[in-house]
C-alpha positions as a printed NumPy array, in Angstrom:
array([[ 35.303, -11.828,  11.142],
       [ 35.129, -13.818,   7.699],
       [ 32.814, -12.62 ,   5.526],
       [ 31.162, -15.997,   5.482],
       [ 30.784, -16.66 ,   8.633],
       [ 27.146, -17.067,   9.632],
       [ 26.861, -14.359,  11.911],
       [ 27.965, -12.214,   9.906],
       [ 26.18 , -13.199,   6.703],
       [ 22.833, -13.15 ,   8.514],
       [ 23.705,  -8.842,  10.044],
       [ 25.42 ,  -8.282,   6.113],
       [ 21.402,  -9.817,   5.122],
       [ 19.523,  -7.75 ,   7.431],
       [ 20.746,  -4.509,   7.25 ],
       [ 18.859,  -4.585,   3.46 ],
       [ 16.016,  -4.138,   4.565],
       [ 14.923,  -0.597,   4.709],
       [ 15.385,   1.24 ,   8.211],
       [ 17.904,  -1.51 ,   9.758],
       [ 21.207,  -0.168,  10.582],
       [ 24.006,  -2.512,  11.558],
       [ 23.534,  -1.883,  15.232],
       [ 19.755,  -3.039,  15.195],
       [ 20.555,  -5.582,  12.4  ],
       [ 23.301,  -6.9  ,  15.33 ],
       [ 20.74 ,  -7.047,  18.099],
       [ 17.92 ,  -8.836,  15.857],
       [ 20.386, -11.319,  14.805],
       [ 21.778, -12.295,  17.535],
       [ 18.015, -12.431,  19.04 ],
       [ 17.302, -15.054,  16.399],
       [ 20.704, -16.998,  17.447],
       [ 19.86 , -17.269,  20.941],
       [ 15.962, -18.198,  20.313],
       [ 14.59 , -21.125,  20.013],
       [ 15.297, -23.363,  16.9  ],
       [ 11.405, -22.838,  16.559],
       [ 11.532, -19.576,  16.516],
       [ 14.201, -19.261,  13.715],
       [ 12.543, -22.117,  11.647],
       [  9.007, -20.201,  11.941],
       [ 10.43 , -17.117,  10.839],
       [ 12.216, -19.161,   8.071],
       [  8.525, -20.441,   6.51 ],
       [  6.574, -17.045,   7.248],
       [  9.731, -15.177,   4.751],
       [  9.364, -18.133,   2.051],
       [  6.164, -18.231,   1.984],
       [  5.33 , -14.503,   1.878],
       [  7.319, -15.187,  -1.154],
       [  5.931, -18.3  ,  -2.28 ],
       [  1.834, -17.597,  -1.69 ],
       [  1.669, -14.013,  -2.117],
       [  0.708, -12.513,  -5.073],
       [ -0.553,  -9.406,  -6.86 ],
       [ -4.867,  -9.057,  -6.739],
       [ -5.76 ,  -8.489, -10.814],
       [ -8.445,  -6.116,  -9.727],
       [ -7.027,  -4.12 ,  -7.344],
       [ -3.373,  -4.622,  -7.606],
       [ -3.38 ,  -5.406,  -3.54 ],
       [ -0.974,  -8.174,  -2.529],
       [ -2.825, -11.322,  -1.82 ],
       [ -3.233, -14.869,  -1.185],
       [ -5.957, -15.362,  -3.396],
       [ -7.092, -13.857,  -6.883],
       [ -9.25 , -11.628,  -6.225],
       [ -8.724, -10.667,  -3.073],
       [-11.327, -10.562,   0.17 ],
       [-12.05 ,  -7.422,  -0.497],
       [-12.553,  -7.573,  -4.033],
       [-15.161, -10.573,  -3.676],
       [-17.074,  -9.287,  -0.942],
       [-20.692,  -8.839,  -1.191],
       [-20.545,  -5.884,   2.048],
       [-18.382,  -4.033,   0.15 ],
       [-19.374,  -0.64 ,  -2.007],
       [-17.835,  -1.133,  -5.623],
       [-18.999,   2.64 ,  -6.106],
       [-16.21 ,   3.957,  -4.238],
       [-12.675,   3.245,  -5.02 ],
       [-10.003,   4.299,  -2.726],
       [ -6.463,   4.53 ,  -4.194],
       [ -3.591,   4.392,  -2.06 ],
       [ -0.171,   4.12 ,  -3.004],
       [  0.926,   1.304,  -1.455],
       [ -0.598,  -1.894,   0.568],
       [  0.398,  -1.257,   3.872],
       [ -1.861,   2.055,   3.279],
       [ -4.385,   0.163,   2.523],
       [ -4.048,  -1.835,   5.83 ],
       [ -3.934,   1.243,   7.828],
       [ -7.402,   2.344,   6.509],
       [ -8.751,  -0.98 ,   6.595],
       [ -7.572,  -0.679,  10.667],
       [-10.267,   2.089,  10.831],
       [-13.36 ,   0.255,  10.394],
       [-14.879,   3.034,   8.651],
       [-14.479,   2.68 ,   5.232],
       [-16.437,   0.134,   3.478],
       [-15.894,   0.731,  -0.543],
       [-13.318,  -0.861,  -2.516],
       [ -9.314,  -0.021,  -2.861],
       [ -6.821,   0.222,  -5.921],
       [ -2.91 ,  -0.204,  -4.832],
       [ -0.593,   1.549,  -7.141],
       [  2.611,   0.418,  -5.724],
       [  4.156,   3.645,  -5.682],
       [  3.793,   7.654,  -6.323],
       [  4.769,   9.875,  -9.356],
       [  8.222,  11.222,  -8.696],
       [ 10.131,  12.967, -11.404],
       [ 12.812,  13.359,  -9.251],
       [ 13.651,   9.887,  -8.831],
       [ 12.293,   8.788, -12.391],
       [  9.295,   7.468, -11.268],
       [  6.606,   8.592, -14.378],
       [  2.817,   7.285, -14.739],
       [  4.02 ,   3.969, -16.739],
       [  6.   ,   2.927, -13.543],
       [  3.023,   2.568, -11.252],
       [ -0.63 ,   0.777, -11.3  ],
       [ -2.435,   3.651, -13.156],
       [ -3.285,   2.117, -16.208],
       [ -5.003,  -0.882, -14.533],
       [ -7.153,   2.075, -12.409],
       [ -8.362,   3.641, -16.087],
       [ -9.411,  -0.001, -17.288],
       [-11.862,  -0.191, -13.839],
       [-13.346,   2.694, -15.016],
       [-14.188,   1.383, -18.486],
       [-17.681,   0.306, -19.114],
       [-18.388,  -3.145, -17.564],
       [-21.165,  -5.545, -16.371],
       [-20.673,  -4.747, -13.004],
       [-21.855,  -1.831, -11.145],
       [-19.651,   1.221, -12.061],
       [-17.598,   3.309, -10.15 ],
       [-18.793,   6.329,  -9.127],
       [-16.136,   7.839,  -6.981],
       [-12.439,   7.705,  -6.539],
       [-11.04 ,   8.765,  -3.528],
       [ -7.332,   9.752,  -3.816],
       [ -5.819,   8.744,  -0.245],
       [ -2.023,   8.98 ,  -1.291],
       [  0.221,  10.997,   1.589],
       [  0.413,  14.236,   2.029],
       [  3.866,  15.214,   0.343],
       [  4.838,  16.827,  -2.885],
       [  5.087,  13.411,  -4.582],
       [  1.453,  12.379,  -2.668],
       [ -0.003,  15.824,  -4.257],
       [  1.018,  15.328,  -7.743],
       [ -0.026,  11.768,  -8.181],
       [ -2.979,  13.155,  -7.326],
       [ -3.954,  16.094,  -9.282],
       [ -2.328,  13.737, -12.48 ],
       [ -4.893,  11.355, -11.55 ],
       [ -7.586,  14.165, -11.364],
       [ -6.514,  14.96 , -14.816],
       [ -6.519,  11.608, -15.74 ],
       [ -9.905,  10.692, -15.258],
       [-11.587,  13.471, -16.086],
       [-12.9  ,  12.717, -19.44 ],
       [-14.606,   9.431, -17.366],
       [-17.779,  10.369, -15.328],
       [-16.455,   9.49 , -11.906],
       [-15.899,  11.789,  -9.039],
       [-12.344,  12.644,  -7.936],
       [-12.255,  13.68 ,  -4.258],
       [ -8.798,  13.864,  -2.269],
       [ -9.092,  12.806,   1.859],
       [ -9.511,  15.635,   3.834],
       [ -6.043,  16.935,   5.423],
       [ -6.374,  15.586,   9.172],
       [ -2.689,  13.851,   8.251],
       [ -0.052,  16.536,   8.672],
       [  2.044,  17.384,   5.283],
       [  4.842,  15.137,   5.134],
       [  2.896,  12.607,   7.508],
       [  2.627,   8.945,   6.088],
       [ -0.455,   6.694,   6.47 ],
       [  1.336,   3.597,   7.735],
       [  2.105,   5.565,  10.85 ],
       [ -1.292,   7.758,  11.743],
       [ -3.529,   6.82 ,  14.625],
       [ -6.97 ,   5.632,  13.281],
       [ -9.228,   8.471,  14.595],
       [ -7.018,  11.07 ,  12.248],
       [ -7.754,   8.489,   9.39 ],
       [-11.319,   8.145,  10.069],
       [-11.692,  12.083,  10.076],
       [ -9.873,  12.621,   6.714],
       [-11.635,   9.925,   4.902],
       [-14.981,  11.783,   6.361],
       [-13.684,  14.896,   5.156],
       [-12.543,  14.232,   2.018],
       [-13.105,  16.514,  -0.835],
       [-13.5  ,  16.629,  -4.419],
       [-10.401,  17.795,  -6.717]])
């Protein structure tokens, strides 16, 4: 096949993204081929314009339409209670449960020495300047919902350490996830439980 043959351009384009190997990258593209023209043209606006509309909330770092986000401006929500996660489709999976009503902080990653990944290379400092004295009500708790792995539990006992000289409670949610679990993927009851059983850190 020549490498610019359409086909094969759009399978060489897909198997980027993360968890497509060239034998699903095949079968999706040749989906798209044999779709509607509607189909293909739809899915052409919703990836430019995920691109196009969708930026970065300046409070809470969430990826948005608008600055600030829903949740940010919304008058049910607690601004007490801050729950960081580490990235937004965390944050969607605990929104999915219903039961948390307080405010979020996206840091777009977790500490990982490992793979060079060190406090200035995710959203930390913009979680110390919410802390910092302000008009609005302050924050009272932060709730540390990053997953359960090695790189989950260091981001955060350094955030523990972080804010301690700030008077804000650090709790961590309880363990109903399994080690080595990820958010994205647990059923909503576990999620409910380990935000209920959170504890402090």
């Amino acid at each position: 096949m020549k490498a610019r043959d359409p086909i094969t351009n759009l399978i060489n384009h897909l198997t980027r993204l993360p968890g497509i190997g060239e034998k699903t990258a095949a079968r999706l593209a040749f989906h798209v081929m044999n779709a509607p023209e509607s189909f293909a043209q739809g899915l052409a606006d919703a990836l430019l314009n995920v691109k196009d509309r969708i930026q970065l909330c300046s409070q809470c770092c969430n990826l948005t339409e608008s600055d600030p986000c829903s949740v940010c401006v919304s008058a049910k929500r607690d601004p007490s209670t801050v729950c960081v996660v580490g990235r937004p489709q965390d944050l969607r999976a605990i929104e999915a449960t219903g039961e948390y009503r307080g405010l979020f902080h996206v840091l777009h990653g977790v500490l990982s020495p490992l793979e060079g990944i060190g406090p200035d290379d995710i959203r930390l400092k913009e979680l110390v300047v919410r802390l910092h004295p302000r008009d609005q009500d302050p924050i009272k708790e932060i709730i540390v919902a990053t997953n359960p792995t090695t790189d989950g539990e260091t981001t955060a006992l350094y955030i523990s350490r972080l804010l301690s000289p700030f008077d804000v409670k650090v709790t961590r949610i309880a363990f109903g996830i399994p080690m080595g679990g990820d958010l994205e993927y647990t059923d909503k009851v576990t999620l409910s439980r380990a935000l209920a059983g959170r504890r402090e850190i």
